[in-house]
C-alpha positions, 0 to 999 in steps of 0.5 A: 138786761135780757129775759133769760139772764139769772137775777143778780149776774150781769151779762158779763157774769160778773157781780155787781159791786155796790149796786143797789139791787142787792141779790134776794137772801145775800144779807146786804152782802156786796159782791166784788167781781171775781174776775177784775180788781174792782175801782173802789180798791185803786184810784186808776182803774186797771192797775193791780195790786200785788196779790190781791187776787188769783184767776183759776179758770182752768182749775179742775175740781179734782186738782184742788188741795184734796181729791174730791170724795164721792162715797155712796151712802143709804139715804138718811131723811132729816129735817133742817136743823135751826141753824144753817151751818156745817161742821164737816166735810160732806161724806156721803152725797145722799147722806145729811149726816156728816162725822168730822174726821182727820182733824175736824170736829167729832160732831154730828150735824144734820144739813139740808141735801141742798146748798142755800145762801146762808149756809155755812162750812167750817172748811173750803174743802167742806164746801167743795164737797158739800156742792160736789154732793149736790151735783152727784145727785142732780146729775152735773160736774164740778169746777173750781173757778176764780177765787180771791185772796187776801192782799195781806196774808195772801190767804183766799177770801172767795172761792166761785163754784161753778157748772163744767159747762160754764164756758161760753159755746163756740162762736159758728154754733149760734149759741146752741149746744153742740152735738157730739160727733162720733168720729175721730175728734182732732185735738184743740189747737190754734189754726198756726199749731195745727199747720205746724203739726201737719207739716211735721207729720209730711216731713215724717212721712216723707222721710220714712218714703225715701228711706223706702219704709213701710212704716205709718206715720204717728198717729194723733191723740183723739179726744173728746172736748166737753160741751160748753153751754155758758152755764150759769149754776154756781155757788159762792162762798166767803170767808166770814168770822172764820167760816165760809158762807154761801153768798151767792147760789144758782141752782138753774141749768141750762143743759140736760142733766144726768139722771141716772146713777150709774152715769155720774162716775163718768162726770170728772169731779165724781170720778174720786176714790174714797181715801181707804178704797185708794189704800185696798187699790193699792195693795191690789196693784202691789199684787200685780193684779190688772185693772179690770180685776181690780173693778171686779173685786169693787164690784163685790163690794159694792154688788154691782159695777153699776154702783161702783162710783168710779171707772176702770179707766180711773183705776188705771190712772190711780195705778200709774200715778203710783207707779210714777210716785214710786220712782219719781227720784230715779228707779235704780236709786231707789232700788239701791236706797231699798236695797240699803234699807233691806240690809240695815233693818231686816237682813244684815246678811244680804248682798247686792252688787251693782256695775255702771258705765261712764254715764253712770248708768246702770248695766248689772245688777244682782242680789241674794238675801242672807238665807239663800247664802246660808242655804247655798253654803251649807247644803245647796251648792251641789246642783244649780240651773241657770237661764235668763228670761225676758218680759220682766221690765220695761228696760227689757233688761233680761233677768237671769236667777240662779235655781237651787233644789232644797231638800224637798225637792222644791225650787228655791232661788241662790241669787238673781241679777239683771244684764244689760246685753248677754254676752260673756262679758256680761256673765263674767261680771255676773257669775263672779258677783256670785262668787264674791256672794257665796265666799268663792264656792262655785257650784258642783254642777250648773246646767244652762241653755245652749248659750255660746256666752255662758258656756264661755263664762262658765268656762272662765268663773267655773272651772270645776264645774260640771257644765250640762246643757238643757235637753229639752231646748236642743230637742226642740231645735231638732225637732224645728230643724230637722222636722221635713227629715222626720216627717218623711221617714216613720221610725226615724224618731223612735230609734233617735231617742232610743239612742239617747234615751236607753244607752247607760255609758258613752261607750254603749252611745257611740255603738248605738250612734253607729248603728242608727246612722248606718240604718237611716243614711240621711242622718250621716250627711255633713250637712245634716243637724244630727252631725251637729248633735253628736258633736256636741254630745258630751253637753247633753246626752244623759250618759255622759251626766249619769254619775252628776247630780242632777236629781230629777232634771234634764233641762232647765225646767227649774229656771223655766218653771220659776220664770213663769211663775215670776211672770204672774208676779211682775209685769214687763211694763213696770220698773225695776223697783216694782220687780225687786218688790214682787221677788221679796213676795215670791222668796217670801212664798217659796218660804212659807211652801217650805214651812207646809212641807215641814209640818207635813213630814213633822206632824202629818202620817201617811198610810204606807204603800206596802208592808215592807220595814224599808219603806217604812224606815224611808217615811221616817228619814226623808221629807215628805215629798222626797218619801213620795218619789220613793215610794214611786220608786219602790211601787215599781219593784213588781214589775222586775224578776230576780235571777242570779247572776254569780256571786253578789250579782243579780239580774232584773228582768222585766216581767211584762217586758217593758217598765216606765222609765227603764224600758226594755232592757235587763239591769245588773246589780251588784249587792253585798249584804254583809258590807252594805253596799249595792250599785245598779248599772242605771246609776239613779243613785249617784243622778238623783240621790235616792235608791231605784227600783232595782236594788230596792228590788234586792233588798226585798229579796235579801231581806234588807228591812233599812236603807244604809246610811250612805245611801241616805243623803242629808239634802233629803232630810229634815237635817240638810240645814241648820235652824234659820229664822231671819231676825225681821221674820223672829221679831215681827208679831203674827198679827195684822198690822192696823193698816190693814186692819182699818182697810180690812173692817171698811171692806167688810162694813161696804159690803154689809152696808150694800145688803142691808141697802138692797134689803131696806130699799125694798119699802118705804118702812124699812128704809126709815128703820134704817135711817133711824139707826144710821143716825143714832150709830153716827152720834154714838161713833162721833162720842166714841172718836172724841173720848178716844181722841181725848185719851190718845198720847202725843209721843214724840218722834225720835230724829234719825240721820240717813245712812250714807247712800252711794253714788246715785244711779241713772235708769238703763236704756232700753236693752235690744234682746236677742231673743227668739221671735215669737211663735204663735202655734206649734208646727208640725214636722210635715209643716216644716218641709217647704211646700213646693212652687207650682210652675205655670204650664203655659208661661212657665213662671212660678208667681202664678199657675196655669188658671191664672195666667194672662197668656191664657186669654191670648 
């Protein structure tokens, strides 16, 4: 036997069974191999009994029954207790002081910081954790190596602990350790898998080349193997009485440790997350927040993210591991199954409607909760934008909501559904889902993109429908397209959107077009992009939409601004799942919004603008924000002049010459006092619902101290709906559940733990304070947790049936979008007009100039 060898261990790293030389302080215990069937059990060696024992060379600490805990605790100095046993599972592994939770017993023991032949655990899993503990502290990783079972019950008898170095090193190596290579280290396959993998990876490329791609080959996974020393530090415990001893235990290393601190996260049996820090990641996750915030907001509670006792890279892996447990049964079955759940239980009212194809798979997808159907139905129908929007799932299924305006003006959601592909095919199935949802009311007005495939379905599911375009997209592509025009002709711009812009009826358009075409000639052309503008411009210029409602939009800034919002909530790698998840957030939000703008037009005041009683009798019957664009409205009454115009007419001049959002012209009103009717050619009231400038300018004149009654639009006021709170919403208590609770108090104690630490490790002295105490709350705690434990009933739990579930689902295939490539910068006009190619003076070529041409060397 050689001079290096640890006592008690053979070369082979086997024990010796039935050996005379028994191991110092092992008790006369013998020790069986714990990698072959000892002789004395069978009379022929090498014939193995069933179930005997089982190899787990490759078992990693944290692929055992639990993952391993590593809590970071204040350091409690006790003396070792008379007897070597132990209670629990080690919490923390600086902490001596261990409270047996989930199960255990509610008693406090003091232990030895290190483990010692002898020492004994009520639990394997103790024992793990106790000699994880231990390796925290001195600075190495954990595995869980061979065990033994019984050949009765099938139950283990001995369980080996060993060093994650324990492997014997490579053979071309000497024996020595092997030095880390920084550069790309190739995965560990055999010599034959990696001849066979780089064959693939010819045959790939070779393939991409004659199909004359420029695509690079796959890429193989770089990975960094451990170091192996054949590292003999290990413990051994046995099942004895009922408890599990230590009967072997090798301290010694034969490698550097860690020591530093900090660096023992990165250890992989450290690198778990306590059971209630999982529970708070989770609920991070659930809000969409990344990884790198997440560690953090850790960092917070722990002070510092040195001290944080696991990685980003291990929260990244925890998250994915949700999200893999949340649709391991199949993502669009488990949104049915939630969707099903959502009716049943909280909203009896909602509606979700669902098409496959022949394999099953799914296409289309929408749903609309019981108060957005309500709503709709009672006040909202009257206006509703509609666009789709990608980057929402990982199916790249675009995701197309319909957007309603409640009566404070504020963005609410009538209906949302998934398409597979956007086409009118598609859209037809969706707008009638939508119609079967809302008992065939379609609605008055709808404004969308430019889309071929929804003004076609719009035309087939909505006929009575008004249909606007967006303004804002079809300015942006002329602004694209016809940007070298505008750039090379100053002024152009200005007349462009003062036609659109300042003319009040199609008649006045048409007058206007003509006019600016016969001024800039180069708009006429039947080529040009401005032709195609006045084709279409019955479907976006204002004047052909100035008697709709379409209260204060021109585009579908609705859907635009509720999709970037959306995108904060959702993220376009996660499932369908996740997204339906973070919608009910989101609908839950828009809810609580309209609960604060309730209180405010309810229970706040605001000081007036001016004296005048209309405006008064303005804050009392619209909400509150509707009273804001009121008041905007009414602020501008100073800037017009009043002239008489005839009987029951009058004119407005601007005094200073111009007036946001009126501009230049003068405006003509027609006011009957005695009747109570007044109409303004600008015709705000029918486009937007509330009264403009002019006529309220005319009341101030006349003398009109109230808004008449048909001027005042019930969407607009605290009336629009009627009382509506959902059941789940009613029923459920405003308090915190006691998850969140526990979550909540152990955040809190973290963080008031970590100051006290950083106070107390400041002297000797008043760390021994703070273990005193520590000790003393500990037992106090252990009494609490067994009296409550004592008092708590056993209910019995009722046995319920599922509901009948539909036919399940299978998860889309990866939809191909038409989208628009992606634009990093805006362009400016100039930009756009193409550059000219400069011709070579010598050679006359254009791929080169004069300066580098060969032929000028000739």
């Amino acid at each position: 036997m050689s001079t290096n060898q640890e006592p008690g261990i053979s070369r082979t790293g086997r024990f010796p069974v039935g050996s005379s030389d028994q191991v110092p302080g092992t008790h006369g215990v013998d020790f069986l191999d714990l990698n072959e069937v000892p002789f004395d059990i069978n009379e022929e060696p090498g014939i193995l009994p069933p179930n005997y024992f089982t190899q787990l060379l490759d078992e990693a600490i944290d692929e055992s029954p639990q993952p391993p805990v590593n809590t970071h605790a204040p350091v409690v100095n006790v003396e070792p207790a008379a007897t070597n046993t132990y209670t629990g599972p080690f919490v923390a592994p600086t902490d001596t002081t261990s409270i047996a939770q989930d199960g255990n017993e509610d008693e406090a023991s003091s232990q030895p910081n290190d483990p010692h032949v002898g020492m004994r655990y009520d639990t394997l899993e103790g024992a793990k954790e106790h000699y994880n503990a231990h390796a925290a502290r001195k600075g190495f990783s954990v595995k869980v190596n061979s065990n033994r079972r019984s050949t009765i019950t099938g139950e283990k008898q001995k369980q080996q602990f060993t060093c994650n170095k324990f492997r014997r090193p490579r053979k071309d190596d000497g024996g020595a350790e092997l030095q880390v290579d920084v550069g790309p280290i190739p995965d560990s396959v055999s010599e034959d898998e990696a001849d066979i993998e780089n064959a693939e990876l010819a045959s790939v490329v070779a393939d991409l080349a004659a199909q004359g791609r420029k695509e690079k080959a796959p890429k193989k996974r770089k990975r960094e193997n451990i170091v192996h020393t054949f590292c003999k530090a290990q413990m051994v415990v046995k099942l004895i009485d009922g408890r599990w001893e230590v009967i072997h235990f090798v301290p010694e290393h034969n490698h550097p440790l860690i020591h530093k601190p900090s660096l023992t996260k990165y250890l992989r049996s450290h690198q778990g997350m306590p059971k209630e820090e999982k529970e708070f990641v989770k609920n991070l996750h659930n809000t969409n927040l990344t990884a790198g915030k997440m560690i953090e907001i850790m960092s917070e509670f722990y002070g510092s993210e040195l001290l944080v006792p696991y990685t980003t890279k291990t929260i990244t892996n925890y998250c994915a591991t949700l999200t893999r447990e949340e649709t391991k049964d199949g993502d669009l079955a488990k949104v049915v199954s939630y969707f099903v759940e959502l009716k049943e239980e909280k909203d009896p009212d909602f509606y979700f409607r669902l098409k496959l194809d022949d394999e099953d798979r799914v296409e289309n997808i929408f749903w609309v909760d019981g108060a957005a159907r309500k709503a709709y139905a009672e006040a909202y129908h009257d206006c509703v934008s509609f666009d789709a929007t990608y980057l929402t799932n990982k199916y790249s299924m675009p995701f197309a909501p319909f957007i309603g305006i409640n009566k404070h003006g504020q963005s609410i959601m009538l209906g949302c559904g998934f398409v597979k592909q956007e086409l009118a095919t598609s859209y037809d199935w969706l707008f009638e889902s939508f119609l079967i949802a809302m008992n065939g009311l379609a609605p008055d007005n709808i404004i969308t993109d430019q889309d071929g495939a929804m003004a076609v379905s719009i035309g087939r599911l909505f006929p009575s429908s008004v249909h606007r375009n967006c303004r804002w997209h079809i300015m942006q592509n002329a602004q694209l397209k016809c940007g070298p025009t505008l750039g090379r002709n100053p002024g152009l711009a200005e007349d462009f959107n003062d036609c659109i812009d300042f003319s009040f009826s199609p008649e006045e358009f048409e007058a206007k077009w003509a006019l600016f075409v016969g001024k800039w000639p180069v708009v006429g052309g039947a080529n040009s992009y401005f032709t195609t503008l006045y084709a279409n411009r019955a479907k976006w210029v204002p004047c052909y939409f100035k008697h709709r409602f379409f209260p204060f939009l021109q585009s579908t800034q609705r859907s635009e601004g509720f999709n970037a919002i959306l995108k904060r909530y959702t993220n376009p790698n996660k499932s369908i799942l996740h997204f339906v998840k973070q919608y009910e957030k989101l609908q839950t939000h828009v809810l609580v919004k309209e609960g604060g703008n309730d209180y405010r037009t309810d229970c706040l005041e605001l000081r007036p603008w001016s004296p005048f009683p209309v405006e008064e009798h303005a804050f009392k019957v619209y909400c509150r924000d509707i009273y804001l664009r009121f008041r905007n409205e009414f602020e501008l009454i100073g800037r017009y002049n009043v002239l008489p115009f005839g009987c029951n007419f009058y004119k407005l001049e601007p005094n200073r010459g111009w007036c946001a959002k009126y501009g230049t012209r003068t405006y003509l009103v027609t006011a009957n006092k005695e009747e109570g009717t007044y109409y303004c050619e600008c015709s705000k009231m029918d486009r937007d619902g509330i009264l403009c400038c002019h006529i309220l300018k005319i009341f101030t004149h006349l003398g009109v101290d109230e808004i008449p009654d048909r001027y005042i639009l019930k969407r607009w006021t605290q009336g629009a709906l009627s009382g509506y709170v959902p059941a789940a919403v009613a029923e459920q208590p405003d308090v915190m559940p006691p998850e969140s609770q526990v979550q909540l108090r152990h955040a809190n104690l973290n963080m008031g733990f970590t100051k006290l630490a950083r106070i107390a490790s400041r002297t000797d002295a008043a760390t021994a304070i703070v273990n005193k105490h520590l000790r003393a709350v500990a037992t106090e705690i252990s009494h609490l947790n067994k009296s409550l434990k004592k008092k708590k009933p056993v209910s019995a739990v009722p046995s319920t049936s599922a509901p009948d579930q539909p036919t399940k689902p299978r998860d889309p295939a990866k939809t191909t979008t038409k989208g628009r490539t992606k634009v990093h910068r805006t362009v400016s006009a100039l930009e756009l007009h193409p550059k000219k190619k400069v011709q070579c003076h010598t050679c006359g070529s254009f791929e080169h100039n004069s300066a580098t041409c060969k032929l000028r060397f000739l």
